[in-house]
N, C-alpha and C positions, 0 to 999 in steps of 0.2 A: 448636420450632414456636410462630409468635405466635398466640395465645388469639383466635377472632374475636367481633368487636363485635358485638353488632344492631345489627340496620338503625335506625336512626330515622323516624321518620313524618313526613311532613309535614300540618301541619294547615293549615287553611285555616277561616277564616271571613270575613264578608262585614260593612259594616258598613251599616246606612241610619238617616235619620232620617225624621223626620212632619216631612217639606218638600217643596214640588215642585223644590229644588234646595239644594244644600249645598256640595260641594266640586269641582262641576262644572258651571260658569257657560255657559250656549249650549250647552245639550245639549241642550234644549228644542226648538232648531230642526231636533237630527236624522228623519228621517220617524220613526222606529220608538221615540223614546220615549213614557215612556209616565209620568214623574214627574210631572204634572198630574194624575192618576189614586190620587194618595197616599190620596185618602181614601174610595176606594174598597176593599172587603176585597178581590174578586176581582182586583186591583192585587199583594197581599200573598202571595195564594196560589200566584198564578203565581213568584211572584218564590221562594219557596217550593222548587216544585216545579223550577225553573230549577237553585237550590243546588243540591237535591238531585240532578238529574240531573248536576252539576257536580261531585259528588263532596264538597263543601265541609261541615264539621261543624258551623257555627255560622254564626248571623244577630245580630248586636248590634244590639238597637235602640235607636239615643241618644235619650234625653232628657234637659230639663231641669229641676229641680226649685228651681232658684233665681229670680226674678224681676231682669229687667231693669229697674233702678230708674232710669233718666237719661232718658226722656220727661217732659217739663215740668220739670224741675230734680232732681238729685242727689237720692238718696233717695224720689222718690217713687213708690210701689209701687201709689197708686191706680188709677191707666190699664193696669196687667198686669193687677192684680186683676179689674177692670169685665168687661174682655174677655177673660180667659181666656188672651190671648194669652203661648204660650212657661212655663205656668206650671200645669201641666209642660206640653207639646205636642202629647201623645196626649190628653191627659184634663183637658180645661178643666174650671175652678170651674165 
């Protein structure tokens, strides 16, 4: 008699980033989105409770911690730094 296996799970998580757009260019135009809204919390909570109602384990939120240094020439890190901009994305200088 063959010995049964477990089941395996399937997991699921979800990924987003602090953008109103990332790996889905013209979604913007759909009536019902709502990623213009990133930087609003109740945006986050919803998005939250959506997983969760979806069954999904996990939310990854990317960021970046490096600096885009090729604005004005190779190297320079002054124009991310000034602005905050992407350095990291959630949590400007």
């Amino acid at each position: 008699m063959a010995e049964e296996r477990p089941k395996k799970q399937w997991i699921m998580n979800a990924f987003a980033i602090f953008s109103p757009g990332h790996l889905a260019p013209g979604q913007w135009k759909h009536p019902e989105d709502r990623a213009g809204d990133y930087t609003d919390l109740t945006y986050w909570t919803d998005l939250a409770k959506t997983l969760e109602a979806g069954k999904f384990h996990g939310l990854f939120l990317a960021d970046h911690l490096g600096i885009y240094d090729v604005y004005k020439g190779p190297g320079n890190s002054a124009p991310a730094l000034e602005s905050g901009a992407q350095f990291p994305i959630g949590d400007p200088l």
